[in-house]
N, C-alpha and C positions, 0 to 999 in steps of 0.2 A: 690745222695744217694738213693738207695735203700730202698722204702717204704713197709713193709710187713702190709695187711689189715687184719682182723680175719674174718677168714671164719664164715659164717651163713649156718643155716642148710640145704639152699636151694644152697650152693656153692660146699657141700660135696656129697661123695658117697653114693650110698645108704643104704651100711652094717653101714656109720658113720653116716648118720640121724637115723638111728637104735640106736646106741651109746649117740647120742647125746639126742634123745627122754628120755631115760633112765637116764643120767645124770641130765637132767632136774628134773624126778619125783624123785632123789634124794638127791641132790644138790639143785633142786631151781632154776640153772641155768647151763650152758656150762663154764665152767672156759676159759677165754681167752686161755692160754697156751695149754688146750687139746684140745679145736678148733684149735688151731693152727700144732698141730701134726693132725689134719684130712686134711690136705693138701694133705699130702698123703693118697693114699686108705687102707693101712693095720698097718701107726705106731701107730696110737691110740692104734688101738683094742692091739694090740702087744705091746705096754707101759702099757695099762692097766692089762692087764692079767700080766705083769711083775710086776708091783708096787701092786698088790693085792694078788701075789703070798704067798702062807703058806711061813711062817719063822721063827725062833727059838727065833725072838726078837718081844719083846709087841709093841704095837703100840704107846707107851710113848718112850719106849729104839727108835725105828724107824725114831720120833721126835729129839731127840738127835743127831741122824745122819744126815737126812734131815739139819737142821741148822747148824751143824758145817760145814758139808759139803758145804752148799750154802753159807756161809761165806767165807769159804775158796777161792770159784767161782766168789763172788762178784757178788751175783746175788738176787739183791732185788724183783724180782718176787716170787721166792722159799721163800726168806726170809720173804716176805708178806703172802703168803699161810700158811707158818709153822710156823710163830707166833700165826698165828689164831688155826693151827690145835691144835698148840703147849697148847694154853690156852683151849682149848678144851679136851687135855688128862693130865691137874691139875700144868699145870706149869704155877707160875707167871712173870710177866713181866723182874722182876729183873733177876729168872731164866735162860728165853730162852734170854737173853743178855748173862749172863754167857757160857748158852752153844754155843751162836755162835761164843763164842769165843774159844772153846773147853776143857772146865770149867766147873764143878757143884761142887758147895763150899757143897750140904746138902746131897749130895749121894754120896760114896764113887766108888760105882758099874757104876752108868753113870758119873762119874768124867772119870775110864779108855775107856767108850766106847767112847766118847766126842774126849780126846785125840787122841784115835785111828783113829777116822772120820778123824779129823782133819791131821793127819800126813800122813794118807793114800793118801788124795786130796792132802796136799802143797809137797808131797815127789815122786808122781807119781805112788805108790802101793810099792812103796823102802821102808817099815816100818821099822821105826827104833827097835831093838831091846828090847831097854830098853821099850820102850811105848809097843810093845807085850807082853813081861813079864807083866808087870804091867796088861795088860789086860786079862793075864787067871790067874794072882794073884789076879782078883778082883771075879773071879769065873765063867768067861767066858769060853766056850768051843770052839774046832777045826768048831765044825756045828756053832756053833754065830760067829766065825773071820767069813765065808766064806758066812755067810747072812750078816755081816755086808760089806763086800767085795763087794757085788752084791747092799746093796743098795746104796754103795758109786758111783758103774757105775749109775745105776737108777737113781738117784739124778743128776750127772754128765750130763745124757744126757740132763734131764730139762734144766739144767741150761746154757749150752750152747745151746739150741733150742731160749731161750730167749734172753741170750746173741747175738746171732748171728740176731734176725727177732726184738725185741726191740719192742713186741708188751704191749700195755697196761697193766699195773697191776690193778686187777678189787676185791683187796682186800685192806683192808684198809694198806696204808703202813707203812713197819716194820720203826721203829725210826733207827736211824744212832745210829753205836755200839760209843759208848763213854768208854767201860770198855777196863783198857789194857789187851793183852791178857795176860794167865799165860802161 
């Protein structure tokens, strides 16, 4: 088998000890998973400018995605990240189980974004029609389908980076979904 180690900042490029220096004074530390995309010399930087990019959804609606999304992938690295982020932009515990199952019983508006993550990832971008409707009858626009689109690859690419190198999750991990889905 195949051991993938997490780079340290003296293992990386020099534009990503630049990155990595920065993360630090923001973060506190180098998340495992974007040490891990400094393997290469240019994906970080080029994840990051992609995952920071402006978009038409709050950084709550973004959480919604992220977790249904990463549920969908089976990927408890993302799922440990975006629970944390998750309770950090007012969602409780009970919630982000809800939505990573592509579910929110107390908001009507991330009930359709939820589903939509979710149908996007298990359907291959095939969206079912009924869940689009539902999602610009919850008052979503053509510009929110196509950033929620972009953060479903976004997400996607984490989550197989992880999937694929099975490096350490360095955030407290997500509980195992016990709700069925709806």
């Amino acid at each position: 088998m195949i051991t993938f180690n997490v780079p340290t900042r003296e293992d990386v490029s020099e534009n990503n000890q630049v990155i990595f220096d920065n993360l630090t004074k923001a973060l506190g530390f180098v998340p495992n998973l974007y040490a891990t995309y400094a393997n290469s010399d240019t994906a970080l930087e080029n994840y990051l400018n992609f995952a920071n990019a402006q978009t038409s959804l709050s950084a709550k609606e973004k959480e919604v995605v992220n977790l249904a999304v990463s549920q969908v992938n089976n990927c408890i690295y993302c799922l440990s990240a975006h629970t944390a982020i998750g309770k950090m932009n007012g969602f409780t515990d009970e919630q982000i189980l809800e939505l990573r199952t592509g579910y929110s019983s107390v908001n009507n508006k991330l009930n359709a974004l939820a589903k939509l993550a979710k149908n996007i990832t298990e359907n291959r971008g095939n969206t079912d029609d009924a869940v689009l409707e539902n999602f610009f009858n919850a008052g979503y626009t053509k510009a929110n389908l196509i950033d929620a689109i972009s953060l479903v690859g976004d997400k996607t690419i984490s989550n197989y980076i992880h999937s694929t190198t099975k490096i350490p999750v360095d955030f407290p991990v997500a509980q195992p979904l016990e709700l069925e889905t709806v």
